[in-house]
C-alpha positions as CSV (number, residue, x, y, z in Angstrom):
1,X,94.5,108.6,92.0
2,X,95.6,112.3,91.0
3,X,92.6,112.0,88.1
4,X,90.1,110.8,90.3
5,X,90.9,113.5,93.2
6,X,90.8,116.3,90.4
7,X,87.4,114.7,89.1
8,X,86.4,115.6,92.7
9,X,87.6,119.1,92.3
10,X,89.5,118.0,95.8
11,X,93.1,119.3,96.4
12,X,95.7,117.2,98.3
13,X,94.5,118.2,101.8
14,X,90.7,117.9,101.2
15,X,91.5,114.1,100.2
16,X,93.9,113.9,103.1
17,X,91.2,115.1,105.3
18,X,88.4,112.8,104.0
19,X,90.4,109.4,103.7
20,X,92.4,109.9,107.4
21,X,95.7,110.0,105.8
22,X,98.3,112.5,105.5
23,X,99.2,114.6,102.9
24,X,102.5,112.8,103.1
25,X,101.5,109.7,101.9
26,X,99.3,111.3,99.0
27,X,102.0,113.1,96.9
28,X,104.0,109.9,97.5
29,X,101.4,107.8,95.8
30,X,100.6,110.2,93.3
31,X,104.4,110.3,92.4
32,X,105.0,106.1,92.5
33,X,107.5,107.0,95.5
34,X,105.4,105.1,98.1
35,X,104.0,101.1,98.4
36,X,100.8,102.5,100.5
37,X,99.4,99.7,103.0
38,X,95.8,98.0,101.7
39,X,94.2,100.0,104.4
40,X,95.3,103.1,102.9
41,X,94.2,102.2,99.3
42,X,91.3,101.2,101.1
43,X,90.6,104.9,103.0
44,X,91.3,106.5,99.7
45,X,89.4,104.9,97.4
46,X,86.7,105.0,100.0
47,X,86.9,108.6,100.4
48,X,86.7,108.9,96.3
49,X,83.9,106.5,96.1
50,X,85.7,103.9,93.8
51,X,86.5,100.6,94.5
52,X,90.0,99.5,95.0
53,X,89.7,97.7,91.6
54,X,88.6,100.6,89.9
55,X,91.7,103.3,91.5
56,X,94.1,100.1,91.0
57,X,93.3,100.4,87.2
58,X,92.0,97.1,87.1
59,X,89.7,96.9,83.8
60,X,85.6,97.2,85.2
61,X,84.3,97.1,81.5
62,X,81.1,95.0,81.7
63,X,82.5,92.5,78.6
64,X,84.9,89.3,79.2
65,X,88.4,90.9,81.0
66,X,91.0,88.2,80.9
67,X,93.9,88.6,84.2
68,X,96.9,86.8,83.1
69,X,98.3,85.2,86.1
70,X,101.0,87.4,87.9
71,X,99.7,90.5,86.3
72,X,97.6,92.1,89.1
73,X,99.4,94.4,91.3
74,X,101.0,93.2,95.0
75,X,99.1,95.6,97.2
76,X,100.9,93.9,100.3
77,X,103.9,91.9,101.0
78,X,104.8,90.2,104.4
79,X,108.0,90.3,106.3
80,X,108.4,86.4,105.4
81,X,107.7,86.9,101.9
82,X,103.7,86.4,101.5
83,X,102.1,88.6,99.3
84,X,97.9,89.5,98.4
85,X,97.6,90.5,95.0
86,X,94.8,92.0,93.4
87,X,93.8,89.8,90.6
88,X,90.2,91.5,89.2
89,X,87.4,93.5,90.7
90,X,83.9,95.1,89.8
91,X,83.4,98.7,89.8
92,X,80.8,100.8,92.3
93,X,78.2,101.0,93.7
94,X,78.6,96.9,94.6
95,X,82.5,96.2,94.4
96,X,83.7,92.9,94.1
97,X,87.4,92.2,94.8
98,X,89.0,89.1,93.7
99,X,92.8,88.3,95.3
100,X,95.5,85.1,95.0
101,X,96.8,85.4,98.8
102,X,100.4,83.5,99.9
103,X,101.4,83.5,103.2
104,X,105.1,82.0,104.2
105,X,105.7,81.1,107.4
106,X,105.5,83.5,110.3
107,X,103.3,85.8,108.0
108,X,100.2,87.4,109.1
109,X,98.0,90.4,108.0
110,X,96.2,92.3,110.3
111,X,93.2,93.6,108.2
112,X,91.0,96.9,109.9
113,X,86.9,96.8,109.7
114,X,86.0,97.5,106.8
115,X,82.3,99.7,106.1
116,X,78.9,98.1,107.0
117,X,77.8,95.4,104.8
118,X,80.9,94.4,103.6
119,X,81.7,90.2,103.3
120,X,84.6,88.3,102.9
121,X,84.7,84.6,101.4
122,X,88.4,82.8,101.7
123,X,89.0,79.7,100.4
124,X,92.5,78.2,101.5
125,X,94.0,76.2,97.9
126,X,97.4,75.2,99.7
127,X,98.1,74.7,103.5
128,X,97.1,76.0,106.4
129,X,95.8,79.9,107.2
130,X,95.1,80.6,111.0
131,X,91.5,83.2,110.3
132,X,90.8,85.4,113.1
133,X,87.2,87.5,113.2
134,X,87.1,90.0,116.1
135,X,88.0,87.5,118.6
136,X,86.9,84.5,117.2
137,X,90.0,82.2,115.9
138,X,89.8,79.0,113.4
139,X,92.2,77.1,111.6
140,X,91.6,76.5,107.6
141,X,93.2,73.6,106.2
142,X,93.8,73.1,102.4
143,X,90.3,72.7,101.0
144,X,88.2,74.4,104.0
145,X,86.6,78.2,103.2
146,X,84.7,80.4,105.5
147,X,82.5,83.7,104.8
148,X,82.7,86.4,107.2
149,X,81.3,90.1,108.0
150,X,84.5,92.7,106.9
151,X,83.2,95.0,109.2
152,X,85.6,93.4,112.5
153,X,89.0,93.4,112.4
154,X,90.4,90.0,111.1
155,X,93.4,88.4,110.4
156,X,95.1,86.1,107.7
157,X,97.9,84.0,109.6
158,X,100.3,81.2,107.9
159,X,99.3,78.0,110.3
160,X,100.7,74.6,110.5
161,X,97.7,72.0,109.6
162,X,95.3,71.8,112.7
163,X,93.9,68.4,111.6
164,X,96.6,65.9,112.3
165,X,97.7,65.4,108.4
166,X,101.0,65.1,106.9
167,X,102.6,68.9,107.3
168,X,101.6,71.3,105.8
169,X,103.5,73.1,102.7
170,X,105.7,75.8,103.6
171,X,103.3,78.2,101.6
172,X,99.9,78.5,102.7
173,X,97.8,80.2,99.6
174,X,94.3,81.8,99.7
175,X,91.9,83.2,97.4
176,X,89.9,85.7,98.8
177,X,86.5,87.8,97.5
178,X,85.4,91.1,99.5
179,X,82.2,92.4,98.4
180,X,81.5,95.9,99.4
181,X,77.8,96.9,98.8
182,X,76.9,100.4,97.9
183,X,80.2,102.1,97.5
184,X,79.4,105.9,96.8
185,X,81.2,108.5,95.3
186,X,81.8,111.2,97.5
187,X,80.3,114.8,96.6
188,X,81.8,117.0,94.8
189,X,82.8,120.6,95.8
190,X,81.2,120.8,92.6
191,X,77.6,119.4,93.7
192,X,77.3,121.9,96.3
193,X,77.2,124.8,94.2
């Protein structure tokens, strides 16, 4: 993050002020001393006009990029002991994220709007996840998917099955895409001179 904020020519407060975060939480991801929530990652890389593939290091060259499994980075862990990792991703202007969600029971992720255009696809692979859009609730049973706009606030949930079946396992686990159309880097102090 510290090479793409000096690419911008931007000093610690002039990202601060662009991505809504404080200066705080900047040196502390800058130095590894902080485990920033996805909405900040999301803020900043916004504000630097990369995708959160590209400032998470994750490789954008356009050949064949292998992810061995359990190498991406947990970008959020829940108080039962869910996690979403980050397991590949496209670089701007059209970002594609690709992420291997588990959710343990009680979990839940409240996930902020995120800018116009953006769509999210989830596909639930084990158990049940309770998927709330704005204020629109449905239950997603191993096997069941659903696309949705990014733009409300929505939320991942660990839900027991809602159709009747045998329980559900004690993990529920999702995979997840987020396009993001027409990320743009920010300009530069640089491009106004």
């Amino acid at each position: 993050m510290r090479t793409a904020r000096l690419a911008q020519g931007w000093n610690l407060d002039r990202l601060a002020e662009q991505a809504g975060v404080s200066r705080r939480t900047l040196v502390q991801v800058e130095q590894g001393q902080s485990n920033p929530t996805i909405a900040s990652l999301l803020a900043l890389s916004d504000a630097l006009g990369l995708g959160l593939p590209q400032l998470m290091a994750i490789t954008t060259e356009p050949t064949l990029e292998i992810s061995r499994d359990s190498r991406g980075p947990v970008l959020w862990q829940g108080d039962a002991g869910g996690r979403a990792r980050l397991v590949a991703g496209t670089a701007p202007p059209n970002v594609v994220e690709l992420w291997d969600w588990t959710l343990e029971p009680g979990d839940s992720y409240d996930g902020g709007p995120h800018t116009p255009g953006t769509r999210e696809l989830i596909q639930v692979r084990e158990g049940a996840v309770r998927l709330t859009v704005g204020d629109h609730t449905e239950f997603l049973d191993t096997g069941d998917s659903a696309s949705f706009t990014g733009t409300l606030p929505h939320t991942y949930a660990w839900s027991q099955s809602d159709k009747g079946q045998a329980p559900a396992p004690l993990t529920a686990r999702f995979t997840l895409v987020v396009f993001e159309p027409n990320v743009q880097p920010a300009a530069t102090e640089r491009d106004a001179i």
